[in-house]
LONU-130019 format. One record per residue (C-alpha): residue number from 1; residue in three letters; x, y, z negated. Coordinates in nm, 2 decimals, padded with zeros to 4 digits. Each point is the difference from the previous one (the first is absolute). Layout:
BEGIN
{seq: NUM&type: ALA&c1: X&c2: Y&c3: Z}
...
# end
This chain:
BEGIN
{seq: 1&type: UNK&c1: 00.80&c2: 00.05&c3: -02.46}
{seq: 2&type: UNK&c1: -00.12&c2: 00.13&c3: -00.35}
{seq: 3&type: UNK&c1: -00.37&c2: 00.16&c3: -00.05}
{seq: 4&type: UNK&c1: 00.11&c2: 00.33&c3: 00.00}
{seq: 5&type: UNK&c1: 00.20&c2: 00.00&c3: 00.31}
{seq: 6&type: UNK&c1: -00.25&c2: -00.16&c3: 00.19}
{seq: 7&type: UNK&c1: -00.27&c2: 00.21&c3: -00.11}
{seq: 8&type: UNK&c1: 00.26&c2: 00.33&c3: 00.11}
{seq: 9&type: UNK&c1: 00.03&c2: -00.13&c3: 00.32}
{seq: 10&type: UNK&c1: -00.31&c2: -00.06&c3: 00.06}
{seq: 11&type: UNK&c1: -00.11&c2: 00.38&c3: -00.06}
{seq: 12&type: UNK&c1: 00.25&c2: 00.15&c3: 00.17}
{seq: 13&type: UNK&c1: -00.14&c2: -00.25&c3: 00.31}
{seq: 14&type: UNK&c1: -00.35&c2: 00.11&c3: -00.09}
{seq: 15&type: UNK&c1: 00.14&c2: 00.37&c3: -00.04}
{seq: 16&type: UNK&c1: 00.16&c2: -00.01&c3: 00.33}
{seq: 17&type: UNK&c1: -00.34&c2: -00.09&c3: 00.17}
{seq: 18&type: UNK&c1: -00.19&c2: 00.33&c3: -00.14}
{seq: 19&type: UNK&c1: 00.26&c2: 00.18&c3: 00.12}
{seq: 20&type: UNK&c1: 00.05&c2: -00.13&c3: 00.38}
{seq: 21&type: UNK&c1: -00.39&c2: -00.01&c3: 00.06}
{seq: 22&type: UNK&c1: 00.00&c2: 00.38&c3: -00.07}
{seq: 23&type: UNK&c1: 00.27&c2: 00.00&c3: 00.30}
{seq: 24&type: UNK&c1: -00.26&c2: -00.09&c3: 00.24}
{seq: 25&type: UNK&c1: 00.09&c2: 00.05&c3: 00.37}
{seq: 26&type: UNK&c1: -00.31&c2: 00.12&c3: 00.29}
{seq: 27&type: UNK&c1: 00.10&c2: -00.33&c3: 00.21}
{seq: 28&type: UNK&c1: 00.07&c2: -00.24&c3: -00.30}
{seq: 29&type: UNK&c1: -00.30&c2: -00.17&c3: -00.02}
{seq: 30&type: UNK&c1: -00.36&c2: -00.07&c3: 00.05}
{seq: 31&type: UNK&c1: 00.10&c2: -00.04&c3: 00.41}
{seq: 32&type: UNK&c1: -00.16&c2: -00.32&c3: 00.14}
{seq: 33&type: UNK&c1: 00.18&c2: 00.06&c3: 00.30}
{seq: 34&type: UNK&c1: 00.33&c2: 00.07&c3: 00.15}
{seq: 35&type: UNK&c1: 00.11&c2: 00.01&c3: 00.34}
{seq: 36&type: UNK&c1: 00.28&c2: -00.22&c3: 00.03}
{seq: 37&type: UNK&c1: 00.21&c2: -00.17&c3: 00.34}
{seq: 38&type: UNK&c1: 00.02&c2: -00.39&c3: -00.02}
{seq: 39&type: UNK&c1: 00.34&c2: -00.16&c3: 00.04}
{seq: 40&type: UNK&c1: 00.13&c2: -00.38&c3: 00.03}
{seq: 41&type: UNK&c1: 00.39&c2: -00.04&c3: -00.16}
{seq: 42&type: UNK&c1: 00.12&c2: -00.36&c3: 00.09}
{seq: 43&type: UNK&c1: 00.09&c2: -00.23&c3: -00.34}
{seq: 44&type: UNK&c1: 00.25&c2: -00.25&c3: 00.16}
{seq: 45&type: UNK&c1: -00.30&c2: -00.08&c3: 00.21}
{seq: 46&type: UNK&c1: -00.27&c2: 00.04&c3: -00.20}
{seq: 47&type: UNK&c1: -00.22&c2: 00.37&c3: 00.09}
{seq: 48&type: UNK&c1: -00.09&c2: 00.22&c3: -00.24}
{seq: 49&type: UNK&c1: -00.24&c2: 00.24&c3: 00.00}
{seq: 50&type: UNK&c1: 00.03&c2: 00.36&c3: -00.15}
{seq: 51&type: UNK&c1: -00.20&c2: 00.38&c3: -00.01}
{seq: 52&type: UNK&c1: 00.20&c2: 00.24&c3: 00.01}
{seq: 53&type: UNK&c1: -00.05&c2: 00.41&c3: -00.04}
{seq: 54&type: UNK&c1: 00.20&c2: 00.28&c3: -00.11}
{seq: 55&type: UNK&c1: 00.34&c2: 00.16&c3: 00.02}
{seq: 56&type: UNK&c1: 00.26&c2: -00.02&c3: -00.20}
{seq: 57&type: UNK&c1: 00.20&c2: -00.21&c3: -00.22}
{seq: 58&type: UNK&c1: -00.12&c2: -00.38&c3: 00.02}
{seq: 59&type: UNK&c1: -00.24&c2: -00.11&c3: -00.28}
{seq: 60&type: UNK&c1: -00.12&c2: -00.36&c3: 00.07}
{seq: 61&type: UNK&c1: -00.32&c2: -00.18&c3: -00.17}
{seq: 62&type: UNK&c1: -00.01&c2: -00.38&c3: -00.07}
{seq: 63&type: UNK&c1: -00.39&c2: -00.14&c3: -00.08}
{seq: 64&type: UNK&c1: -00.08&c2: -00.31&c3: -00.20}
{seq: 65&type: UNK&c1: -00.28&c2: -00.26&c3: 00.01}
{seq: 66&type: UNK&c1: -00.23&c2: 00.06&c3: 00.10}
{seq: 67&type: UNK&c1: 00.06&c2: 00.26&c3: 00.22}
{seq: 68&type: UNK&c1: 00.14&c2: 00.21&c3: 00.30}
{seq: 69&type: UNK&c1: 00.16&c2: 00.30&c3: 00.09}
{seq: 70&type: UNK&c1: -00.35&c2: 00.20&c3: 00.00}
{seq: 71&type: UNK&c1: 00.08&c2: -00.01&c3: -00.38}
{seq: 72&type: UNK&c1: 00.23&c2: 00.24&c3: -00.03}
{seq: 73&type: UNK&c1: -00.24&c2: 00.28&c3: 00.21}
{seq: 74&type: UNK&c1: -00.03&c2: 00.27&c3: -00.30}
{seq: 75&type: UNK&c1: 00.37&c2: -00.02&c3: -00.05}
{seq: 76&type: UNK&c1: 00.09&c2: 00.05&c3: 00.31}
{seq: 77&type: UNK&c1: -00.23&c2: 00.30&c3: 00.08}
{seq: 78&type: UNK&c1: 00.15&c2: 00.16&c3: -00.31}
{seq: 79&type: UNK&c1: 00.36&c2: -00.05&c3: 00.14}
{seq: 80&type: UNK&c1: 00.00&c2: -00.02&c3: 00.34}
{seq: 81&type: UNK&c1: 00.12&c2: 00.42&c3: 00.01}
{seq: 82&type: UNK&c1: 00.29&c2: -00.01&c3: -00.17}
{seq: 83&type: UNK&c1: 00.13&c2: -00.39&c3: 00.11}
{seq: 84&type: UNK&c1: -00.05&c2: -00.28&c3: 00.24}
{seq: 85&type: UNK&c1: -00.25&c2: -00.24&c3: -00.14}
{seq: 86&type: UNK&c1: 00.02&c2: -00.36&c3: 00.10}
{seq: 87&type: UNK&c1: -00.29&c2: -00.28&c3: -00.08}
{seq: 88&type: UNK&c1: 00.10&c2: -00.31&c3: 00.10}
{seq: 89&type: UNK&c1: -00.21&c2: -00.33&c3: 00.02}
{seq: 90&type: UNK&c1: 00.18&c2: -00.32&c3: -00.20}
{seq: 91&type: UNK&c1: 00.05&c2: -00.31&c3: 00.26}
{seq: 92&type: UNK&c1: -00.30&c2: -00.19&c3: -00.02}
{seq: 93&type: UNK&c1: -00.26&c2: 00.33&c3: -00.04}
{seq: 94&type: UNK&c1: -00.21&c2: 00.18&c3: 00.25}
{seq: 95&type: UNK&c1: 00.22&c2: 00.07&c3: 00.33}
{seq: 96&type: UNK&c1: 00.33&c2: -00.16&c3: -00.12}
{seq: 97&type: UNK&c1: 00.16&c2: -00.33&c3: 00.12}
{seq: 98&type: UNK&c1: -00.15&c2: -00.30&c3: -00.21}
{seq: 99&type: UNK&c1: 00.29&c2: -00.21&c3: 00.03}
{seq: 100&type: UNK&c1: -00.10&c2: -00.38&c3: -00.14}
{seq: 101&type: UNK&c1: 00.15&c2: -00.16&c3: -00.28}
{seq: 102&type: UNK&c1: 00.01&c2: 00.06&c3: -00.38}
{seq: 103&type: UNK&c1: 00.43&c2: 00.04&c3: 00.07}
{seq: 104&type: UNK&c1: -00.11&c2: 00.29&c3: 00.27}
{seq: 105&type: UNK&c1: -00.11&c2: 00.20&c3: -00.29}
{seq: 106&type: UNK&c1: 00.31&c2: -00.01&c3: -00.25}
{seq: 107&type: UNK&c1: 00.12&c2: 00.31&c3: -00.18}
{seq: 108&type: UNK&c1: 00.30&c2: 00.05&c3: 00.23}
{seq: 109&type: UNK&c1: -00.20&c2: 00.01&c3: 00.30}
{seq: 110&type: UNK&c1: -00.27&c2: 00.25&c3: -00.20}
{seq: 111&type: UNK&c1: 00.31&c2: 00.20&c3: -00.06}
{seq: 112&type: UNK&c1: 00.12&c2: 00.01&c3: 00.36}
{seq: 113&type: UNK&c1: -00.34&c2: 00.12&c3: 00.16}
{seq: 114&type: UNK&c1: 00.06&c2: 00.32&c3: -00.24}
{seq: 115&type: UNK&c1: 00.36&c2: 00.06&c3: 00.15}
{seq: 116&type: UNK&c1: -00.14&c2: -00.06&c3: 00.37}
{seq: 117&type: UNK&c1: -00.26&c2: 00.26&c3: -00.05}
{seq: 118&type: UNK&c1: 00.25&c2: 00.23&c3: -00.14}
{seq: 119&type: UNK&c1: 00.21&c2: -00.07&c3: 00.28}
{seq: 120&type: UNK&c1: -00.26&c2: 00.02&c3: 00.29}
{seq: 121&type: UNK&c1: -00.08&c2: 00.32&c3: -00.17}
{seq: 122&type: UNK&c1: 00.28&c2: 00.18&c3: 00.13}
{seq: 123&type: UNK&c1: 00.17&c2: 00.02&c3: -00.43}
{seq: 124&type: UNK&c1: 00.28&c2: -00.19&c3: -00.15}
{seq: 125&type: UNK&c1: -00.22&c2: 00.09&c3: -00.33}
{seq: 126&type: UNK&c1: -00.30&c2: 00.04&c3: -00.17}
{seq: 127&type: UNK&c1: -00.19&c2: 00.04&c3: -00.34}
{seq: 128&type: UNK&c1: -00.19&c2: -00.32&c3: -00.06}
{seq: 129&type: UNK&c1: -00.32&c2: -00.02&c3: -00.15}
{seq: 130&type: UNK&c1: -00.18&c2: -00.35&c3: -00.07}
{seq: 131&type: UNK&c1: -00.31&c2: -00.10&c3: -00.14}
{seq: 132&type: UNK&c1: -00.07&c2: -00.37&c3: -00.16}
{seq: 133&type: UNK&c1: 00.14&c2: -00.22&c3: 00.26}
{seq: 134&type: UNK&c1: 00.16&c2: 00.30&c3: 00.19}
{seq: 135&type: UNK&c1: 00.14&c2: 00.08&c3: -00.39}
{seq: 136&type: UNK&c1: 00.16&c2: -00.30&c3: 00.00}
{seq: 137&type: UNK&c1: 00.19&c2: 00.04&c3: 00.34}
{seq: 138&type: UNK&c1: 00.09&c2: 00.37&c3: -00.10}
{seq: 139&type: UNK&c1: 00.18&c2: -00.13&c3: -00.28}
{seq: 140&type: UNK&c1: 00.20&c2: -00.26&c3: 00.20}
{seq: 141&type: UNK&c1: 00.07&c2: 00.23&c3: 00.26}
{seq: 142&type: UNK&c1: 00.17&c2: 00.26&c3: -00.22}
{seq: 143&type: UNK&c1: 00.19&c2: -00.29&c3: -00.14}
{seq: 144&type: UNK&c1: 00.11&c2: -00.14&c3: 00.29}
{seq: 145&type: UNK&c1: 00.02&c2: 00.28&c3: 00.22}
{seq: 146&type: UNK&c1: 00.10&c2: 00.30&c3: -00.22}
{seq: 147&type: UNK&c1: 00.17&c2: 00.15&c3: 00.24}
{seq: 148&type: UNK&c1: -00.34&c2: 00.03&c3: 00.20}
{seq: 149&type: UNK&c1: -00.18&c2: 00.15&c3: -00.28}
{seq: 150&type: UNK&c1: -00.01&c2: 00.33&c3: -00.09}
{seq: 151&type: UNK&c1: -00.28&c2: 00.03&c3: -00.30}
{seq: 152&type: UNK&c1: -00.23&c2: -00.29&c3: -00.10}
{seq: 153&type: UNK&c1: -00.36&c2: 00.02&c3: -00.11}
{seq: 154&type: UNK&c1: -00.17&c2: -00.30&c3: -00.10}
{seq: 155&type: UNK&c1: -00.40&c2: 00.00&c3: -00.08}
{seq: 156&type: UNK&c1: -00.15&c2: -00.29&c3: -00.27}
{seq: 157&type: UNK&c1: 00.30&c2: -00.21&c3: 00.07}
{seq: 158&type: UNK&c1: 00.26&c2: 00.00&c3: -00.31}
{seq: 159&type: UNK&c1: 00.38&c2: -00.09&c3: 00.00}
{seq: 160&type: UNK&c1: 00.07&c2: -00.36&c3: 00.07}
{seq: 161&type: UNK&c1: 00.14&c2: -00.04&c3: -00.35}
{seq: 162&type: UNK&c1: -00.31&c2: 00.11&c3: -00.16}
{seq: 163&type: UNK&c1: -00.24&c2: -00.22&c3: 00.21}
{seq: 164&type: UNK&c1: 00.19&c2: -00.31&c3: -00.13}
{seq: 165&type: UNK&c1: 00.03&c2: 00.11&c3: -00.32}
{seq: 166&type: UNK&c1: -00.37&c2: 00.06&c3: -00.01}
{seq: 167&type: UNK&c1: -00.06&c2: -00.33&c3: 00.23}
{seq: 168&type: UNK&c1: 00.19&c2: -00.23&c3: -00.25}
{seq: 169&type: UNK&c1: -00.12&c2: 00.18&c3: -00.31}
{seq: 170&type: UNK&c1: -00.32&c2: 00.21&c3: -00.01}
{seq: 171&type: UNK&c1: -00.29&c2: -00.24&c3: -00.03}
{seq: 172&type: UNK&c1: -00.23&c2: 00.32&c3: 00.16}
{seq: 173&type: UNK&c1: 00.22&c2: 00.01&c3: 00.34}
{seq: 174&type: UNK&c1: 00.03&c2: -00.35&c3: 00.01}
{seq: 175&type: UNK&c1: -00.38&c2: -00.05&c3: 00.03}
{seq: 176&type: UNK&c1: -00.08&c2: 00.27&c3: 00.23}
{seq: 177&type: UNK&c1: 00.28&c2: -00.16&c3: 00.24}
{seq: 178&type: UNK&c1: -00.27&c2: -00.33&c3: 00.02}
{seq: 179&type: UNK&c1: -00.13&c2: 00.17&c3: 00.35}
{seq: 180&type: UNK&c1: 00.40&c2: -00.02&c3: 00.10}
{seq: 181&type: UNK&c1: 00.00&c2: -00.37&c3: -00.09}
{seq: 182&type: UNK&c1: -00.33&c2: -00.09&c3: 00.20}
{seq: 183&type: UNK&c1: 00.18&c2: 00.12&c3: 00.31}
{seq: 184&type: UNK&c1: 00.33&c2: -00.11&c3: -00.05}
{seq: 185&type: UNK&c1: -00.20&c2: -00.35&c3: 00.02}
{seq: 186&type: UNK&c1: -00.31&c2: 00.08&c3: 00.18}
{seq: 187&type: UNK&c1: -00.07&c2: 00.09&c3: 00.37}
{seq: 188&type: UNK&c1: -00.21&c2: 00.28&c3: 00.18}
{seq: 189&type: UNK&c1: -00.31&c2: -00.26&c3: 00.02}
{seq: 190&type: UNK&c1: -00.01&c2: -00.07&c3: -00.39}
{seq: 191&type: UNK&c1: -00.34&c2: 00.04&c3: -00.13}
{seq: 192&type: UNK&c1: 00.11&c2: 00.20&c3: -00.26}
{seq: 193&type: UNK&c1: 00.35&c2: 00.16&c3: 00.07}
{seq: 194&type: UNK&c1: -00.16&c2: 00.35&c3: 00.06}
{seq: 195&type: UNK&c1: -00.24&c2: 00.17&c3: -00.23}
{seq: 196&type: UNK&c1: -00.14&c2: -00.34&c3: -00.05}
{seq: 197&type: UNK&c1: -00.06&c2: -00.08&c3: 00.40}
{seq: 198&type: UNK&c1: 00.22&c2: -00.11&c3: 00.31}
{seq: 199&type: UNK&c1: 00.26&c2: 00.33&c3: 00.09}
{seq: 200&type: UNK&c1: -00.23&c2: 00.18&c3: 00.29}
{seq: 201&type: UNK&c1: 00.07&c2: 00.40&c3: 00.11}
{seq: 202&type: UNK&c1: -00.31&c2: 00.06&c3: -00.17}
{seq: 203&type: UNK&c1: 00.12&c2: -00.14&c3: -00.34}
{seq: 204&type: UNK&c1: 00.34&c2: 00.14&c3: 00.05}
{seq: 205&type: UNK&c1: -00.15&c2: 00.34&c3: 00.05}
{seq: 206&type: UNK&c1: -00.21&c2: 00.01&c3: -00.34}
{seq: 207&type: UNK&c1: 00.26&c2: 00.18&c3: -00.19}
{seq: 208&type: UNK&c1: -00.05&c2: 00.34&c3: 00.23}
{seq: 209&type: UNK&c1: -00.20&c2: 00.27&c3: -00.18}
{seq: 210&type: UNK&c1: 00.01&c2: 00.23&c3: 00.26}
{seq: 211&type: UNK&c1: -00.31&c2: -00.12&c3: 00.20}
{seq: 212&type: UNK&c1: 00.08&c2: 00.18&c3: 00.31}
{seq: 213&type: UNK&c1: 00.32&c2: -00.20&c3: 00.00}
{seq: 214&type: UNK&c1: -00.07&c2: -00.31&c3: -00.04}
{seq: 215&type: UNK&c1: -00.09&c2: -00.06&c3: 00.37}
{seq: 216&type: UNK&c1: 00.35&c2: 00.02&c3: 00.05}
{seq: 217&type: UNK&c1: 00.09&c2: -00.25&c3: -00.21}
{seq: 218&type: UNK&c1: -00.21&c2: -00.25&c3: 00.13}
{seq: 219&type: UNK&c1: 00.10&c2: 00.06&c3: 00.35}
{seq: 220&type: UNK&c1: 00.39&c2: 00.03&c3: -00.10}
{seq: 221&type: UNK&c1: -00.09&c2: -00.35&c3: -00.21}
{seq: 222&type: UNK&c1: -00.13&c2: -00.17&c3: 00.26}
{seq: 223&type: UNK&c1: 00.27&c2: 00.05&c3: 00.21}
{seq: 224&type: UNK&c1: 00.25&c2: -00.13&c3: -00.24}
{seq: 225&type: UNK&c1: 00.13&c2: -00.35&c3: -00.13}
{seq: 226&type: UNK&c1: -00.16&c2: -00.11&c3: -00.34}
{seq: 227&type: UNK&c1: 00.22&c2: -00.30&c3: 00.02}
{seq: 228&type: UNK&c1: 00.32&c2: 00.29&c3: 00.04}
{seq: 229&type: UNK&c1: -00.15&c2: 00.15&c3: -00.29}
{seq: 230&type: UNK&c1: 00.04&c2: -00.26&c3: -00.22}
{seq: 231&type: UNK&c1: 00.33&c2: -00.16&c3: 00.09}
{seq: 232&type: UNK&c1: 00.09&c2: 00.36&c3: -00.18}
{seq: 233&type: UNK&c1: -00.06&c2: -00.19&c3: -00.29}
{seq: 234&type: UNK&c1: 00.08&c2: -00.34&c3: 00.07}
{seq: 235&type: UNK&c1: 00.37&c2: 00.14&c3: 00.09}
{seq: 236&type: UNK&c1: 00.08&c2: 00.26&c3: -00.24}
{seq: 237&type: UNK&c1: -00.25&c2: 00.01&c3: -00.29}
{seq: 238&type: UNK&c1: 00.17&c2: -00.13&c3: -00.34}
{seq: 239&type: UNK&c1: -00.08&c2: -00.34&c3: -00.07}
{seq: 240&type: UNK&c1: -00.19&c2: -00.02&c3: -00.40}
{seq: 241&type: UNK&c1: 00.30&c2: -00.14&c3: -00.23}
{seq: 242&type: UNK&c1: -00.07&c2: -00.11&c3: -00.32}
{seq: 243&type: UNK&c1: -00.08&c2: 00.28&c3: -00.28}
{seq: 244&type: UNK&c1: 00.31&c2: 00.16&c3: -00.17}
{seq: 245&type: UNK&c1: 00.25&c2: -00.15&c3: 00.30}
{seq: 246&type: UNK&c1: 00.27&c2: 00.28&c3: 00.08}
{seq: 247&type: UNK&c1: -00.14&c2: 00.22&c3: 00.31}
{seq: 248&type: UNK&c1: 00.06&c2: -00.19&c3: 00.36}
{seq: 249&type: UNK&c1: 00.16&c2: 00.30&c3: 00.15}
{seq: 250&type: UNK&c1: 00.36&c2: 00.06&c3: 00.10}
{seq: 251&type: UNK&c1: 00.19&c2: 00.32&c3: -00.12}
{seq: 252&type: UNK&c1: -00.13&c2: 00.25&c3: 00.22}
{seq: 253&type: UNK&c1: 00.25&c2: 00.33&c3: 00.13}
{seq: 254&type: UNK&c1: -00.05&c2: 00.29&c3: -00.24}
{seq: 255&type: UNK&c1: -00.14&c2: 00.28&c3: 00.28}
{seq: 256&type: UNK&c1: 00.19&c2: 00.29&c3: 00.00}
{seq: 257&type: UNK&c1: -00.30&c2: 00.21&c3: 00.20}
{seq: 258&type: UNK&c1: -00.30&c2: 00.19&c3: -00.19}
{seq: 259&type: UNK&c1: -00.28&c2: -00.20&c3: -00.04}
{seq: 260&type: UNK&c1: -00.37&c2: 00.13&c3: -00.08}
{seq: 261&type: UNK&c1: -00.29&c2: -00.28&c3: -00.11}
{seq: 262&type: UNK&c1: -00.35&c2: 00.05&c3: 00.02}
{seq: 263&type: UNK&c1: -00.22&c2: -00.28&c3: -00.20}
{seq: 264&type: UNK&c1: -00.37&c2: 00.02&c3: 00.00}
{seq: 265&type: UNK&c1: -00.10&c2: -00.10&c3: -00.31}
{seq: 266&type: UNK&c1: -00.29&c2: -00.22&c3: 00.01}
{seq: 267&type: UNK&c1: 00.19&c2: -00.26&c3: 00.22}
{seq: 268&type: UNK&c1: -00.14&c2: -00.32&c3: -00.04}
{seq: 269&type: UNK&c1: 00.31&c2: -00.21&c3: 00.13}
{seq: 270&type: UNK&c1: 00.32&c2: 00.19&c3: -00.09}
{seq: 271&type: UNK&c1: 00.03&c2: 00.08&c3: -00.37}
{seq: 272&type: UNK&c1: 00.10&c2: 00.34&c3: -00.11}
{seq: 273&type: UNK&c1: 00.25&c2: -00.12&c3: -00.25}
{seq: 274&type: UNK&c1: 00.26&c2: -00.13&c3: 00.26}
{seq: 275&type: UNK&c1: 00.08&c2: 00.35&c3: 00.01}
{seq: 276&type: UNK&c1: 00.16&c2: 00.01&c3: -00.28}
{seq: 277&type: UNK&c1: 00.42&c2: 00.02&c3: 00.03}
{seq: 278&type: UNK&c1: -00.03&c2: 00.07&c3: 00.37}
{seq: 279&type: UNK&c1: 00.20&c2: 00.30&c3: -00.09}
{seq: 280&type: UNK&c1: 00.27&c2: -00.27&c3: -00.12}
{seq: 281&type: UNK&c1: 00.07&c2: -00.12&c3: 00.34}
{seq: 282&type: UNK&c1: 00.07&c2: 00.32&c3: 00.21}
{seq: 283&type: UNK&c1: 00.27&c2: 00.28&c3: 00.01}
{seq: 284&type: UNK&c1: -00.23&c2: 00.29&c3: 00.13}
{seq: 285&type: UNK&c1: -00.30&c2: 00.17&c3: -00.11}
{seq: 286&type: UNK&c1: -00.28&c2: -00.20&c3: -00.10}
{seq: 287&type: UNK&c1: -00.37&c2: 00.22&c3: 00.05}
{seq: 288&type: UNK&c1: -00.28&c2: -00.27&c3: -00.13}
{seq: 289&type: UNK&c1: -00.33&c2: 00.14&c3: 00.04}
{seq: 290&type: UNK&c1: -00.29&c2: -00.19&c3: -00.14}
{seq: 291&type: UNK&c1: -00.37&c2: 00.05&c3: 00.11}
{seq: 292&type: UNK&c1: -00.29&c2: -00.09&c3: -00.26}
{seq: 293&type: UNK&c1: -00.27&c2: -00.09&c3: 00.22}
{seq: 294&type: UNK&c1: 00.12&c2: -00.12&c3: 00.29}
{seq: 295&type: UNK&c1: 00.08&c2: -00.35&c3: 00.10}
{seq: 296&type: UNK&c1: 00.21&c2: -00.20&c3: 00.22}
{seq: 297&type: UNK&c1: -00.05&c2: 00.19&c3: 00.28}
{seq: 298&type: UNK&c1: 00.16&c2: 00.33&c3: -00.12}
{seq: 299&type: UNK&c1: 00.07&c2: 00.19&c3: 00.32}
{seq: 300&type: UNK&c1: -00.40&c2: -00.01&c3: 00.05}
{seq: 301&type: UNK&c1: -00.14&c2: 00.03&c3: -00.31}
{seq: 302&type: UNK&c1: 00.19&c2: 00.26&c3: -00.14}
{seq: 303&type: UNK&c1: 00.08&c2: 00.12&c3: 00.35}
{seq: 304&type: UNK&c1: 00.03&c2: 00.40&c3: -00.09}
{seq: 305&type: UNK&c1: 00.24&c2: -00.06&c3: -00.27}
{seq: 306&type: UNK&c1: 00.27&c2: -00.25&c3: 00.16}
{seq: 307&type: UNK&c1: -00.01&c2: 00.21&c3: 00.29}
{seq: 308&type: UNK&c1: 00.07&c2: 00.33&c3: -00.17}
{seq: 309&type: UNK&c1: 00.21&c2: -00.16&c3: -00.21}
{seq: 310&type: UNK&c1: 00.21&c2: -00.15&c3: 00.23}
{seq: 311&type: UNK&c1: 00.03&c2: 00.31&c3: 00.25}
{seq: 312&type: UNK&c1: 00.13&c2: 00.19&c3: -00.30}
{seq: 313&type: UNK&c1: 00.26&c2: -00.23&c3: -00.08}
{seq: 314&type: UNK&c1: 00.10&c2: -00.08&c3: 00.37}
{seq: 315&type: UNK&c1: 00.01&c2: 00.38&c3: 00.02}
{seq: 316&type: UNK&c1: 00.19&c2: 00.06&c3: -00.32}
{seq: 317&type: UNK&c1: 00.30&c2: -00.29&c3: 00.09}
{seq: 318&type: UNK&c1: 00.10&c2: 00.17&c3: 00.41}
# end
């Protein structure tokens, strides 16, 4: 991508983002809370959790590590009146089967607990939103399943093709994958696998801002599988290949559904510039919004925008 198209894109992105946070909505954000009913679809044996409020069509949220369903709270308040919002806990977290192995935790099977969901839900569809981890099944489920996917929003998690062109190439993304490579090899009782101590609920939880939240996390982490967590990693997680080596990644299906991106940032694991040429590899719309000042975990640090933003453009594609 030349200069000047990147740096075009990059204000209409920025552009884009003054304009939806003036399109605020009373219930978009700022809500802690959210009643929701609690639900258990069953994965080829394997229970998984999900919240669940709302009427309307199906919108489905995927978290990442490390996480749970609690993390998509303010986007769910803001939708939950115009569509059915599910939050479903990944196998392994919080109130979801913890199935052992590192093979009980391969993509396929990530992608599968989506479609039971869906299906326990009562839809034969749904827009799929992912963040990190929950990113990377999002993007495999519309591939796989497109047939199941009506719209796709993915949160600091780009395009397979740009992750391994970054991976193989961009000195930047290869060193802030090191955390990636310590638990690809490490285990949960590593000295230094987490934040430079063993992984405990306590350490997993130091990311939350939101202090009223993060007894939730805790509690949710302490009832979930570090071991599961990991195996994430050990399973699906590109493997480091030499610099300049072509990108590990198969040809993926150009998606032929809209696609909107949110990417805080001040990420510290997934560089920005894998981004670039996502437009490349899809036959719809693209909306990318980026958000200076937020990190990794978008959805909470920028919570009033992607939640405004992402009710107008669910609203703007019925």
């Amino acid at each position: 991508m030349t200069p000047h198209r990147r740096d075009r894109a990059g204000f209409q992105a920025r552009a884009l983002a003054v304009l939806v946070a003036g399109l605020w909505h009373s219930g978009a954000a700022g809500a802690a809370e959210i009643e929701v009913s609690h639900h258990y679809a069953d994965s080829d044996g394997v229970k998984i959790h999900y919240a669940s409020a709302g009427e309307g069509p199906l919108v489905v949220f995927i978290h990442g590590f490390p996480d749970f369903w609690y993390s998509w709270r303010h986007q769910m308040a803001g939708l939950e009146d115009r569509f059915r919002v599910v939050a479903m806990d990944q196998r392994g977290y919080n109130e979801s089967g913890k199935p052992e192995g590192v093979e009980s935790y391969d993509m396929s099977l990530l992608v599968a607990d989506v479609a039971a969901v869906i299906r326990d839900a009562g839809a034969e569809s749904a827009t799929i939103v992912g963040h990190d981890w929950g990113g990377a099944v999002a993007w495999q489920f519309a591939f796989n399943l497109p047939e199941m996917t009506d719209r796709l929003v993915i949160l600091n998690l780009p395009h397979p093709r740009g992750m391994a062109r970054e991976m193989a190439n961009n000195p930047e993304q290869r060193a802030n994958s090191a955390y990636a490579r310590r638990f690809q090899e490490g285990t949960p009782e590593d000295p230094d696998i987490l934040f430079g101590g063993p992984m405990t609920a306590e350490n997993l939880a130091r990311w939350v801002s939101d202090e009223a939240a993060r007894p939730r996390y805790v509690e949710a982490f302490r009832r979930s599988d570090f071991t599961a967590m990991l195996n994430y990693y050990k399973r699906n997680y590109p493997r480091l290949q030499a610099v300049g080596a072509a990108p590990a990644v198969p040809e993926t299906p150009r998606l032929a559904v809209p696609v909107l991106m949110f990417h805080g940032l001040d990420d510290t694991a997934l560089n920005s510039d894998a981004l670039s040429l996502t437009w490349d590899w899809l036959d719809a719309d693209l909306t990318l919004v980026t958000v200076p000042g937020a990190g990794h975990f978008v959805q909470q640090d920028a919570a009033d925008l992607v939640t405004s933003t992402l009710r107008w453009w669910l609203l703007a594609r019925q």
